[in-house]
Every structure is written in C-alpha cells, then in structure tokens.
C-alpha positions in Angstrom: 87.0 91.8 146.8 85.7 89.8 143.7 81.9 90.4 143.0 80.1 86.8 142.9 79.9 85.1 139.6 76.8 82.6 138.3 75.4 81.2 135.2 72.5 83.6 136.0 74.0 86.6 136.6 76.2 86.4 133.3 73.2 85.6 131.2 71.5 88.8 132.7 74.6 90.7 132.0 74.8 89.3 129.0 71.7 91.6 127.3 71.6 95.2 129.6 67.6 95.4 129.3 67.6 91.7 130.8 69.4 93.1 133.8 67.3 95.9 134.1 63.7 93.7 133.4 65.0 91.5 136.5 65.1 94.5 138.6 62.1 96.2 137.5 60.1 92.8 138.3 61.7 92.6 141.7 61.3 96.4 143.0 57.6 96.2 141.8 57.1 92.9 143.5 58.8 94.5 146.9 56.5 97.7 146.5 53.6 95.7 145.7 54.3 93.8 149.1 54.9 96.7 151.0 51.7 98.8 149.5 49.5 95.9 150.9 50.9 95.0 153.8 50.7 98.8 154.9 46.9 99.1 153.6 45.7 95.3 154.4 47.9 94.7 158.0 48.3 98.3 158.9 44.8 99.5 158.0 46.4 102.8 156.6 43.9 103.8 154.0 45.0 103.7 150.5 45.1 107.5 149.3 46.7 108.0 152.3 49.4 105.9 151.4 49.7 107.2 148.4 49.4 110.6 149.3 52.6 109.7 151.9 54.6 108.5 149.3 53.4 110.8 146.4 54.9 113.6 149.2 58.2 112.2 149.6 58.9 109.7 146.3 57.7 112.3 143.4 59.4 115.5 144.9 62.7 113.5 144.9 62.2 112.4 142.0 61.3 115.0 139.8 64.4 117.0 141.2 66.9 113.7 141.6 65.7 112.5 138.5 66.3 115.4 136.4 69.3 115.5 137.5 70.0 111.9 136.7 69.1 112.2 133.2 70.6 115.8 132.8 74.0 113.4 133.7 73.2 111.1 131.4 73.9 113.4 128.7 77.7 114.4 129.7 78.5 110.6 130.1 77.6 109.9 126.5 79.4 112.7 125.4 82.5 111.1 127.1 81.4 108.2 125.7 81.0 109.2 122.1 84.6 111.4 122.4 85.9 108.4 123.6 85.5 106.3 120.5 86.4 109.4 117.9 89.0 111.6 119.3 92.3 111.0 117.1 95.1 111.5 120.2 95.2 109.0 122.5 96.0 111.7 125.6 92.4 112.4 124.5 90.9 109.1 124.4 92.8 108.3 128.3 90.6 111.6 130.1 87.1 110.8 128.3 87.5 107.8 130.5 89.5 109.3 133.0 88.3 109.6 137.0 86.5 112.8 135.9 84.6 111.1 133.3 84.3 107.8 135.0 83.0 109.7 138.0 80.5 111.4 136.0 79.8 108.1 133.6 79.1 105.9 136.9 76.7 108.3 138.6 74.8 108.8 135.8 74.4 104.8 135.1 73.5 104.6 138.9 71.0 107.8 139.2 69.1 106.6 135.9 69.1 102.9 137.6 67.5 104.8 141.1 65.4 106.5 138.7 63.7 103.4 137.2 63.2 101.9 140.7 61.4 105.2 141.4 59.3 104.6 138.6 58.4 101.1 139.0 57.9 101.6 142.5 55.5 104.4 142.1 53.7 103.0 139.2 52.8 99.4 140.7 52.0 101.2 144.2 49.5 103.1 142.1 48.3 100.6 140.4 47.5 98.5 143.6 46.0 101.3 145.4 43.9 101.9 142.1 42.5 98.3 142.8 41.7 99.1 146.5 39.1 102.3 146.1 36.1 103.3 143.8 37.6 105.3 141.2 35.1 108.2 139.3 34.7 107.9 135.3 35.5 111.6 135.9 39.0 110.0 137.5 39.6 108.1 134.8 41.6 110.4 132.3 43.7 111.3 134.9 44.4 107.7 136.0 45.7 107.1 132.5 47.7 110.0 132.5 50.0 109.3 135.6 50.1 105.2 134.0 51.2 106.8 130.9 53.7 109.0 132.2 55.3 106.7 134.2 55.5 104.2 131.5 57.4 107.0 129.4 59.5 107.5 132.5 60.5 103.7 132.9 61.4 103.6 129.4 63.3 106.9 129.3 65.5 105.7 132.6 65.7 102.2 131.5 67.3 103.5 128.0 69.2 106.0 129.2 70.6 103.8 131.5 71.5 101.0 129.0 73.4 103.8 126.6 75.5 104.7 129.6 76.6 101.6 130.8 76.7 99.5 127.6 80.4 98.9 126.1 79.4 101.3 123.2 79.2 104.4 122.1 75.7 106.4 121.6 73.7 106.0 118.5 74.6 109.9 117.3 77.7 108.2 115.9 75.5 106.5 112.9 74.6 109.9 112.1 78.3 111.8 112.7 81.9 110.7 113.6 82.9 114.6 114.0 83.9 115.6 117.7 83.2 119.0 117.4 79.4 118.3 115.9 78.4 115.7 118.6 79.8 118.0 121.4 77.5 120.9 119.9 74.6 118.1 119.8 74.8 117.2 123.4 75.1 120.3 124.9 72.1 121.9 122.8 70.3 118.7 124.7 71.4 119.9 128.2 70.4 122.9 127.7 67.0 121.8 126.2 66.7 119.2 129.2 67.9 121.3 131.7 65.4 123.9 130.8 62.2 121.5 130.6 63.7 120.4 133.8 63.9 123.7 135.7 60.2 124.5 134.2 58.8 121.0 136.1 60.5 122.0 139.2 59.0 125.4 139.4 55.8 124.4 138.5 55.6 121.4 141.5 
C-alpha cells in the first residue's frame, strides 16, 4: 500500500534535516504537554517526574542508543562500498537484505534516538521552570542541556548520513575500499569501547 503523498511532505523530504526539525518540534511539543499535564493536572511533583522518566528513558537510552549509533557505523560502510567497489556482484550485497536490514535499523534507532533526546531535554527544561534551582545546581544544569544538545546533533547527523541518497563524507578524503573499511571499523571499535565504559559506569 502506497504511503500518502503531499506538497508538504515532499518539501520536508526534500532537505533530510527539514524532516527531522519537524519531528524534533513535534516530539518536544508532545513531551512538553505530557510533562505539564502530569505535574499541573496530576499533581505529581516535578523531580518526581523526572526522576520516573530519568529511571526508565536514560537507561534505555544509553544502552539502545549506543547501540543505535554503533549501527550507524556498518551502514555507512555499506554505504561508502556501495559507491566504490569495482564488480557489480559487489555493489548488489552492500545493498543487499543484509545490508538494507542493517542500513534501515540504524536510520530508525538514530531517529528513536533523537526523539529520546528531545523528549528528555524539553521535559527537563520544563521541570527546570517548575522548582527553585541552587547556584550550586547550576553547573550541573548546563551540563545535562549541553549534553543533550551534543546528543540531538550526533543522532540527528548520523541519521541524515544513513538515510541520505549519498555516500559518507570519508569519500572526499579516500575512494580506496580497503582504507575506508579499516576507518570504520577502528570507529566501532573506538565507539563500542566508549560505549561499554558509559554502560558500566551507570
């Protein structure tokens, strides 16, 4: 069944970090909603809201989100094989079900990943606005804004290499299979190891 088609739609599509500015706008409006609604209409107090969704959200996503961005990395490999592999039989499996498995979950996990982020960042934000906050409190503050900035713009990039109709920009640098397939897996390994660190450490 045909997906629906609109002027709108294809102008978002048009330009991947449109797209993804839409949705970033619309889960942080829905989490803003549901962050008041659950303090102001449910009286729930707002660290304890936070402290709820701090147990379940930033668990998941500091393990499903590694994850997610460790995937990223094999899917632009395909990707960059893709465009400079010299046999065709080549070409067919970097886009293959393997690959296109592999290449799809990672465009979905990153795009889970920034709705994570948004999600928790505005949430944060409005329960910042709803209690007394220490100067003491304030370094800290900045730190979890910060890092979830870096993380929205991590996702968001990593998702719009992976799904774009291009190849990664490693190719402006080489066009040799061999080198890039050295270069991404001496980044799994680096990511995968900063990855297992953050998990053993929360």
């Amino acid at each position: 069944m045909a997906t629906d088609k609109n002027e709108f739609d294809d102008w978002l599509k048009r330009k991947l970090y449109r797209d993804l500015i839409f949705r970033a706008i619309v889960w942080a409006l829905i989490s803003t909603l549901a962050a008041y609604y659950a303090i102001a209409v449910m009286a729930i107090d707002p660290l304890d809201y936070l402290d709820r969704m701090g147990k379940s959200l930033v668990k998941l996503v500091n393990s499903l989100g590694s994850a997610a961005l460790l995937l990223c990395l094999p899917a632009l490999l395909f990707k960059d094989l893709e465009e400079t592999v010299e046999k065709q039989e080549n070409k067919d499996r970097m886009k293959g079900r393997v690959a296109g498995v592999i290449r799809r979950l990672a465009g979905d996990l990153s795009l889970w990943l920034l709705g994570a982020a948004v999600t928790m960042l505005s949430s944060f934000i409005l329960v910042a606005f709803q209690i007394k906050i220490e100067c003491k409190e304030f370094g800290l503050l900045a730190l979890f804004i910060v890092t979830m900035f870096l993380l929205i713009i991590v996702s968001g990039g990593m998702n719009i290499l992976v799904r774009r109709a291009a190849p990664s920009p490693l190719l402006l640098l080489t066009r040799n299979p061999t080198v890039l397939l050295l270069i991404h897996l001496a980044c799994m390994v680096a990511l995968a190891y900063v990855a297992m660190k953050s998990l053993l450490f929360s």
